[in-house]
C-alpha positions in Angstrom: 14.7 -16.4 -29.3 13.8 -15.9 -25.6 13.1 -12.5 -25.4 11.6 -12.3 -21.2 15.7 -13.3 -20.5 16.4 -12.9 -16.5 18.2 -9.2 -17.3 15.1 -8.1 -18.8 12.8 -9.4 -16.0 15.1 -7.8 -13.1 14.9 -4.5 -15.0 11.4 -4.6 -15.0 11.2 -4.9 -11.2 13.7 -2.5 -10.7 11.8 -0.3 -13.0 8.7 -1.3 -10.9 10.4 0.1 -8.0 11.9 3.2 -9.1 9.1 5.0 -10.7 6.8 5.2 -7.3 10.0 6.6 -6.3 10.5 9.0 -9.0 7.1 10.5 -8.4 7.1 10.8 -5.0 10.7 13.0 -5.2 8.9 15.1 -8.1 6.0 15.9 -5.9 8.5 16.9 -2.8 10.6 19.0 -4.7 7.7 20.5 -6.7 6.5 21.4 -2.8 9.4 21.6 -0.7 9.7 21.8 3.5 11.8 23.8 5.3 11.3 20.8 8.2 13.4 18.0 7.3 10.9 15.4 9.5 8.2 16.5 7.5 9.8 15.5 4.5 10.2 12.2 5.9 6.7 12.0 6.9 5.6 12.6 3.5 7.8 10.8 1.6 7.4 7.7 3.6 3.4 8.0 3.7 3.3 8.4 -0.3 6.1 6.0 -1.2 4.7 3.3 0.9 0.8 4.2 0.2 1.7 3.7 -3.9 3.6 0.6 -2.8 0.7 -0.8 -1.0 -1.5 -0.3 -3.9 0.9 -2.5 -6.5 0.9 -5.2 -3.4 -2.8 -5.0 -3.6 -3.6 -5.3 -7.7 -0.3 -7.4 -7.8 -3.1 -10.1 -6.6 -5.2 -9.5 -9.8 -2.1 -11.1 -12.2 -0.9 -14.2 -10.2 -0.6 -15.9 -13.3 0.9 -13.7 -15.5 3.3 -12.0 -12.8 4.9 -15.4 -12.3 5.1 -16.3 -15.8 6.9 -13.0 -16.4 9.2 -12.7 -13.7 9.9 -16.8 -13.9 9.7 -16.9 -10.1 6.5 -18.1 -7.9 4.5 -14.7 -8.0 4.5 -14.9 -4.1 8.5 -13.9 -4.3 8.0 -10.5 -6.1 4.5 -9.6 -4.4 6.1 -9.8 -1.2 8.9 -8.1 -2.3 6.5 -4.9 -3.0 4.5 -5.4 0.1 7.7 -5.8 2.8 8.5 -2.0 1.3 5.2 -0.7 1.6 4.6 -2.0 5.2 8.2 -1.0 5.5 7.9 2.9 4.9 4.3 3.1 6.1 6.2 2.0 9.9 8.6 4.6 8.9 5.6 7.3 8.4 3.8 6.2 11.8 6.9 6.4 13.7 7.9 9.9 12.3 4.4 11.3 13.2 5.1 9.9 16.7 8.1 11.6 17.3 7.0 14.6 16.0 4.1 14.4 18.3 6.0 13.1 20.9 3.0 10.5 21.7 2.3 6.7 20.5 -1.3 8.0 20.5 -1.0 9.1 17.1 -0.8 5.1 16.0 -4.1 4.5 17.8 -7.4 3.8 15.9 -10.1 7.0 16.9 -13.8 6.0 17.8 -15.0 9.2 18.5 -17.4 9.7 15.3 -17.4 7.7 11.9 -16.0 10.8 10.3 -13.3 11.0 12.9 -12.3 7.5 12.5 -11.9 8.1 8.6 -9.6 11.2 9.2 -7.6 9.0 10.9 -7.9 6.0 9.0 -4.1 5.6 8.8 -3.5 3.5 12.1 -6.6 1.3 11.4 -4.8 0.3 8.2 -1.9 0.3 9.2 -2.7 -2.5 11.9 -5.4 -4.1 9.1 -2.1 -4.4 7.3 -0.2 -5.9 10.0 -3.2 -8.7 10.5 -3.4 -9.5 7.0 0.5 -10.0 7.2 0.2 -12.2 10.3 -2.6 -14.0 8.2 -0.2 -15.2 5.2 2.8 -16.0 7.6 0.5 -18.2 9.2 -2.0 -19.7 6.4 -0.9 -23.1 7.1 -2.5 -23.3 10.3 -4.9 -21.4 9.7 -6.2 -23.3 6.3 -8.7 -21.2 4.1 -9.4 -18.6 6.6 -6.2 -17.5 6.0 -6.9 -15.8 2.6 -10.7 -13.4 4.5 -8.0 -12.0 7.1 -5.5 -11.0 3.9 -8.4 -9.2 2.5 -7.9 -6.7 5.0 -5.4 -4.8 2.8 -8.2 -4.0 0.7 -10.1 -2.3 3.4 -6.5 -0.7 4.9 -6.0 0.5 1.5 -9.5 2.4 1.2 -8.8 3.6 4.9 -5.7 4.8 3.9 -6.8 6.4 0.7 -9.7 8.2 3.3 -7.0 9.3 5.7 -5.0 10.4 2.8 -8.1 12.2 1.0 -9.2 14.2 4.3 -5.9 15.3 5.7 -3.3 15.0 3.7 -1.7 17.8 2.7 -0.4 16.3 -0.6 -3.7 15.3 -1.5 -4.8 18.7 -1.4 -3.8 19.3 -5.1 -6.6 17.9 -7.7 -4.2 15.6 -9.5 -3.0 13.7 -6.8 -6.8 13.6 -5.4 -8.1 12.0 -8.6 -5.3 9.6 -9.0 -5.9 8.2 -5.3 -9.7 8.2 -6.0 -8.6 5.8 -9.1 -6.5 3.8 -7.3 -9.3 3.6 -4.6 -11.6 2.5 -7.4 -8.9 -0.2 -9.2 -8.7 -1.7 -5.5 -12.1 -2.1 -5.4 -12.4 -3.6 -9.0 -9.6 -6.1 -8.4 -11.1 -7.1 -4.9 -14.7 -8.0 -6.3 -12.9 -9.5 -9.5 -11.3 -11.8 -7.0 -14.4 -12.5 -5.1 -16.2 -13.3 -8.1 -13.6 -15.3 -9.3 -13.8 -17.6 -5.9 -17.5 -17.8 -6.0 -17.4 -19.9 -9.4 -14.7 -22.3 -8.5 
């Protein structure tokens, strides 16, 4: 008897989808704002930062996802990443009009440190490239895939930016769990690497 029927696999996904969402809404209620924009901006931020991460060790199970879902796997990772890049637009563009100034989506040079803090627009543009990269891997042959490892390194930059100024991030739990992420990100990046460098 078939037991991975097509019900089964679109609750999965669904399930997939939800619990990022679950967790964000129990750490917003758990610390509420009185300023509605702010909620946004943190919602937004940690919804798309844990939906960026599934994108990224999505690319660890190409195999397997697409023998599970029984769709190519490129259906279901985008899926994942259109959200994450979706709500991490939403997060720049609430911080800009809080701010009232598009400098906030800007890249800092001013000092290594500095540049950390605000790693958020350097990943959120790394992200954008990489993006770019895919939609246009015909032309751009093999090269295509180096550019697309850029949401590695916008997902460490992120995790920085997160680490060093967000206020969520202040409490231990949610500081060790980015740090893991940080570290699975890093483990499924060299897995890949390795993996290429024997073929």
């Amino acid at each position: 008897m078939e037991t991975n029927t097509p019900n089964r696999r679109t609750g999965t996904l669904i399930l997939i989808v939800l619990i990022p969402l679950i967790l964000v809404a129990a750490v917003l209620v758990a610390s509420p704002s009185d300023y509605m924009l702010y909620t946004a901006i943190r919602g937004a931020a940690l919804l798309g930062y844990l939906y960026i991460f599934l994108t990224c060790i999505s690319s660890a199970f190409v195999v397997e996802l697409s023998k599970f879902f029984g769709r190519p796997y490129m259906k279901t990772h985008h899926l994942v990443a259109v959200m994450g890049l979706t709500l991490i637009t939403i997060h720049g563009a609430t911080v800009a009009w809080d701010s009232l100034s598009a400098a906030v989506l800007l890249p800092r040079f001013e000092s290594p440190e500095g540049f950390l803090m605000w790693g958020g627009p350097p990943a959120y543009w790394l992200i954008w490239v990489a993006v770019l990269a895919a939609g246009l891997r015909m032309a751009l042959g093999a090269r295509w895939r180096m550019l697309h490892w850029l949401n590695y390194i916008a997902f460490l930059l992120a995790t920085a930016h997160a680490l060093m100024i967000g206020g969520d991030f202040e409490r231990p739990l949610l500081r060790w769990g980015a740090t893991g992420m940080a570290l699975v990100v890093i483990a499924v990046f060299l897995r890949k690497r390795l993996a290429d460098v024997r073929r």
